[in-house]
C-alpha positions as CSV (number, residue, x, y, z in Angstrom):
1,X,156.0,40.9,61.8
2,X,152.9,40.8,59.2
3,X,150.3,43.0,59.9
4,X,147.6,42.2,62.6
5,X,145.2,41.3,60.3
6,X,147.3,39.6,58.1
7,X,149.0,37.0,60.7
8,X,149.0,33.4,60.1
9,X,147.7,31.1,62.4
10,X,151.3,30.0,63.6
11,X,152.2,34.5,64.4
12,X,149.0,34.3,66.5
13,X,149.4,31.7,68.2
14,X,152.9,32.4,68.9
15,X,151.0,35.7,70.5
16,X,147.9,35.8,71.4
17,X,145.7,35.9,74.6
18,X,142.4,33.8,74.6
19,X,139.3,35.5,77.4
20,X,138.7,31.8,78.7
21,X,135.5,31.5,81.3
22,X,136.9,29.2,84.0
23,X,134.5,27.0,85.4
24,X,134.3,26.1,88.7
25,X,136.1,23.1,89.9
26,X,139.7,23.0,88.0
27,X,142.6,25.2,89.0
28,X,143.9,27.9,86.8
29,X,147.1,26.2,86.4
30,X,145.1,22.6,85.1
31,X,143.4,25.3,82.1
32,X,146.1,26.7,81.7
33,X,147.9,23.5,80.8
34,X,144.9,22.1,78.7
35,X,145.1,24.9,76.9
36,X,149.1,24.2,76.0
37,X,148.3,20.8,75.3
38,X,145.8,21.2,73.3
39,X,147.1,23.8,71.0
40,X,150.6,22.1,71.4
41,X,152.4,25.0,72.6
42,X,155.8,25.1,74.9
43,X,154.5,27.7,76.8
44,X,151.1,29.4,78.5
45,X,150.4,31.3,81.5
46,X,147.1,32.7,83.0
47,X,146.4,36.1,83.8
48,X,145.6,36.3,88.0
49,X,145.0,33.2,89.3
50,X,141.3,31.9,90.2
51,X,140.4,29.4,93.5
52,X,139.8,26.2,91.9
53,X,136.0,26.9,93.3
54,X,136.3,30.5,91.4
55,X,134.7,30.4,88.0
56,X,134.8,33.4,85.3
57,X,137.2,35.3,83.6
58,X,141.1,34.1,83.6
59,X,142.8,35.1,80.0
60,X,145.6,32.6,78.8
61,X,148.5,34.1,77.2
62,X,150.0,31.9,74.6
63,X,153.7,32.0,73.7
64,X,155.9,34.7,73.5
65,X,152.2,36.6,75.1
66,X,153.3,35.3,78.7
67,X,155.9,37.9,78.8
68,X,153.6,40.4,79.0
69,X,152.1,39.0,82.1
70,X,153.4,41.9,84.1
71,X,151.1,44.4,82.5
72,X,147.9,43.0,82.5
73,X,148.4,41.4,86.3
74,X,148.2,44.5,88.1
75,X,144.7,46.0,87.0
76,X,141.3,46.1,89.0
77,X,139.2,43.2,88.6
78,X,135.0,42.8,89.0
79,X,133.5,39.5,91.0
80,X,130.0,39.0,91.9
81,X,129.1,36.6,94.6
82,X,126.5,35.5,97.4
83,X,127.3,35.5,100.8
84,X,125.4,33.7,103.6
85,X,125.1,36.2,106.5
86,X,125.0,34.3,109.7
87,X,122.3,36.5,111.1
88,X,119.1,38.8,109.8
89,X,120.6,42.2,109.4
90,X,118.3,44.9,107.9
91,X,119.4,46.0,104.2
92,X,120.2,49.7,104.9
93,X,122.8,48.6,108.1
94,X,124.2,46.1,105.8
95,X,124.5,48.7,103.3
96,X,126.5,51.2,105.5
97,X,128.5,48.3,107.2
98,X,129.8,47.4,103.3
99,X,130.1,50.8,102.1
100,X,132.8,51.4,105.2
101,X,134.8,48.8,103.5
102,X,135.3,50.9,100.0
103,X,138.6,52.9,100.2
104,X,142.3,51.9,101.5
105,X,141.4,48.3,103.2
106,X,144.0,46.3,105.5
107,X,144.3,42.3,104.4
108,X,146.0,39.5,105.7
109,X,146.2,37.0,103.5
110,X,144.4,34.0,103.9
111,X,146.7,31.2,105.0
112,X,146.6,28.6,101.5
113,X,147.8,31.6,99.7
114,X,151.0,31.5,97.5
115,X,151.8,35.3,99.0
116,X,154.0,35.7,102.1
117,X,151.4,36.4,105.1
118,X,151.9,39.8,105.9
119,X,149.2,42.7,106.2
120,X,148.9,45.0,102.8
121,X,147.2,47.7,102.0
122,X,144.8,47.2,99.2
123,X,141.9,49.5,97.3
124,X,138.0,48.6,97.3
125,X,136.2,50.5,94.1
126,X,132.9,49.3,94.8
127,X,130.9,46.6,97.7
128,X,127.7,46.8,96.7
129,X,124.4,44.7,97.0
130,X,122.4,43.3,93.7
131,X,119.4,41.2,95.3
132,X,119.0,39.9,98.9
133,X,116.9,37.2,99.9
134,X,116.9,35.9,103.6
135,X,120.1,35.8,104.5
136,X,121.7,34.9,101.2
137,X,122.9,38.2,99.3
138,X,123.9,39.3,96.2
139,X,126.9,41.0,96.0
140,X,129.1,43.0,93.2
141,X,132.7,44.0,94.1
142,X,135.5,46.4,92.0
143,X,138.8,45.8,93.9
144,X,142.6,46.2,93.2
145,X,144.0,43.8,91.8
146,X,145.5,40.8,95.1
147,X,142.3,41.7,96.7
148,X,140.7,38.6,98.6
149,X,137.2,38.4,97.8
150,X,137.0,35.9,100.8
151,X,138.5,37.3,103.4
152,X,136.7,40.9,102.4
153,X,133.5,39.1,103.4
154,X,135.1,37.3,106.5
155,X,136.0,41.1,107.4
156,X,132.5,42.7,107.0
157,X,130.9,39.3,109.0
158,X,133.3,40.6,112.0
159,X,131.4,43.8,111.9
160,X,127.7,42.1,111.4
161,X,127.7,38.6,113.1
162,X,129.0,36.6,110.8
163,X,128.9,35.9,107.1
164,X,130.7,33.6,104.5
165,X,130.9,33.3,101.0
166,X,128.8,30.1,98.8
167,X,129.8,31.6,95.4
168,X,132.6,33.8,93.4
169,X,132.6,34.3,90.1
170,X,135.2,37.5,88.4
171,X,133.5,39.2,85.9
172,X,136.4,41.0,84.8
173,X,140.0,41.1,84.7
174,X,142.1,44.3,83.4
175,X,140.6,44.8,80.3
176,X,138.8,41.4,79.9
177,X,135.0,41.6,80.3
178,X,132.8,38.7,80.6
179,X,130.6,39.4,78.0
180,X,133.7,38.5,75.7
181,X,134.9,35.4,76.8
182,X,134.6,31.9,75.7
183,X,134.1,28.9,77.5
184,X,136.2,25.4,77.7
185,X,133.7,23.4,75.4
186,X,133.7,26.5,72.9
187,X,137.4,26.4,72.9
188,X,138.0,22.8,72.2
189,X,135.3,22.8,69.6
190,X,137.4,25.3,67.9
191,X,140.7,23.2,68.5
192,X,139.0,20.0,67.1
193,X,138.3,22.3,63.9
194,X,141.5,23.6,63.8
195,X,143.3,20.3,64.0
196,X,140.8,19.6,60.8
197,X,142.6,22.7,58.7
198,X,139.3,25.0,59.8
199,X,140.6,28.2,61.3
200,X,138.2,30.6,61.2
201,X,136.7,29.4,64.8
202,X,140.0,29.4,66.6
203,X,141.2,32.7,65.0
204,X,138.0,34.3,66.4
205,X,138.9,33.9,69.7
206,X,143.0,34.5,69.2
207,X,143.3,38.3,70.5
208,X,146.4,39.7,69.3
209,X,148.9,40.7,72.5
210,X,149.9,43.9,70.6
211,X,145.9,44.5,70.3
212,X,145.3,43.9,74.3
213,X,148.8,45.9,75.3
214,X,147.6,49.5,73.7
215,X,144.5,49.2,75.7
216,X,147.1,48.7,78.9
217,X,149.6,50.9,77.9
218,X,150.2,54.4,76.0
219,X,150.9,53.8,72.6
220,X,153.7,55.7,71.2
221,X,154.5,55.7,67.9
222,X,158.4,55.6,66.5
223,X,159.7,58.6,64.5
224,X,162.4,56.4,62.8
225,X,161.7,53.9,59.6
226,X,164.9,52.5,60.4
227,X,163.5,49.7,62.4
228,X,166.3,46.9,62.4
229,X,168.5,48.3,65.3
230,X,164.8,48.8,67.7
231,X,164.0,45.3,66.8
232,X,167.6,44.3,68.4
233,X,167.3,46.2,71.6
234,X,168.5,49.6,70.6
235,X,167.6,52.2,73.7
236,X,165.2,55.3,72.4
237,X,166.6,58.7,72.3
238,X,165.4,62.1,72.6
239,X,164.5,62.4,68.8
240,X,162.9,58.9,68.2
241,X,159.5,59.6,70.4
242,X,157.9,61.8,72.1
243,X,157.7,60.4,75.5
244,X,154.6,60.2,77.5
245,X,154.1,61.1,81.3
246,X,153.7,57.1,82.2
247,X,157.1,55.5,83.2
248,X,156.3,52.7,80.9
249,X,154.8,52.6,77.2
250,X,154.4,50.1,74.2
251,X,156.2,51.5,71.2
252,X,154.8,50.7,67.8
253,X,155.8,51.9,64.5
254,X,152.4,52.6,62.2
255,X,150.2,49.3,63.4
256,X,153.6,47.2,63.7
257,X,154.5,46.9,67.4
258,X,158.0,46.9,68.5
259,X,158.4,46.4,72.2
260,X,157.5,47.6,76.0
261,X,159.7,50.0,77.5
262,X,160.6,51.9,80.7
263,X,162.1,55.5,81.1
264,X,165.5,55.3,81.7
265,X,167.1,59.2,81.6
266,X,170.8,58.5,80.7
267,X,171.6,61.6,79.1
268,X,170.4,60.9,75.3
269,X,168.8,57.9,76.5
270,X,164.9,58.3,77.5
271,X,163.7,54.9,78.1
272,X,165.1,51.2,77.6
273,X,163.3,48.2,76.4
274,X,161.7,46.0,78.5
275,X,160.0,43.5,76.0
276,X,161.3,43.5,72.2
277,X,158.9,41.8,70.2
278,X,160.7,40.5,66.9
């Protein structure tokens, strides 16, 4: 594998993640495909899936990137919203009614979800206000990851009279800000370009996988520079890393990244891979 800032077009898209700023309206799976298409690719997947009336961040993995799904799924996401209280409420009781809501929450997902219905535990980071006007308010929200933005302000309308939500949009997922992303018309601009032999405006907004997994993931770096048998599988032993306290890592060798993998004590055996990237 060429160095990251060496790679040809074809090595990044073969595995690459593109920050795309859904708008409202399509589902993630329709992007998701336009992006395939588009780029003619076998293969993309999306990273936490967005309510076709969602807008905001959803990264596309492209490739041999969708394997990696796994590690970016599972990591708190940002959303700011209005919701319509169904009642006048005065600020500081709103306040403390959304501030009881930060901590271990019970949810029972909503019944068009995907997920079997059953109650789970999830984590609120942070409920907070941003403006209020009338009964329309503001809202910011850090929650873990399969949090229902939805039926979190169903919940707190239980407690205050009422309240639903008019708009969502996630400001960030895992480590993919808002700030950063790009939007559909930016994208196919880029494409159009591309298809033309101009790369430089789709390359800008290729991220490298191995780029996005070391800010997911430890980074360990290989001791041997006798990479062949890694690059086929070959489980790590006691002398090839030092191991980190996480149960799983990305393993790299200088800047050249090798896989994903998962502590596995088996004697000499200290972790097995997961992902081999080859």
């Amino acid at each position: 594998m060429a160095n990251i800032k060496e790679k040809s077009i074809a090595e990044l898209l073969n595995f690459s993640i593109i920050n795309l700023d859904k708008p409202s309206g399509p589902t993630s799976f329709t992007v998701s495909n336009f992006v395939m298409k588009s780029l003619n690719l076998k293969k993309t997947s999306h990273f936490g899936t967005l309510d076709p009336n969602t807008s905001g961040v959803l990264p596309v993995a492209l490739s041999r990137a969708c394997r990696l799904n796994e590690y970016f799924m599972h990591h708190d996401k940002e959303y700011v919203g209005i919701m319509r209280l169904h009642k006048e409420i005065e600020l500081e009781k709103l306040k403390k009614e959304m501030k009881a809501f930060v901590g271990k929450i019970t949810q029972l997902p909503p019944l068009r979800s995907s997920v079997k219905r059953a109650p789970r535990e999830r984590e609120v980071k942070k409920f907070e206000i941003l403006e209020a006007e009338g009964k329309d308010v503001l809202f910011m929200a850090e929650v873990q990851a399969g949090t229902y933005i939805r039926t979190l302000i169903h919940n707190l309308g239980e407690k205050i009279g009422g309240a639903h939500m008019l708009e969502l949009r996630r400001t960030r997922a895992s480590i993919f800000n808002e700030k950063d992303s790009i939007n559909l018309y930016q994208l196919d601009s880029a494409i159009q370009e591309y298809k033309k032999g101009n790369l430089s405006s789709l390359i800008k907004f290729l991220i490298p996988a191995e780029e996005a997994i070391k800010k997911v993931l430890p980074l360990i770096q290989l001791k041997s520079d006798n990479l062949k048998p890694f690059l086929t599988g070959k489980p790590l032993m006691k002398s090839d890393v030092e191991l980190p306290k996480e149960e799983i890592f990305s393993l790299f060798h200088q800047e050249q990244f090798i896989g994903v993998y998962k502590k596995s004590i088996e004697g000499d055996i200290v972790a097995r891979p997961e992902f081999i990237y080859n």
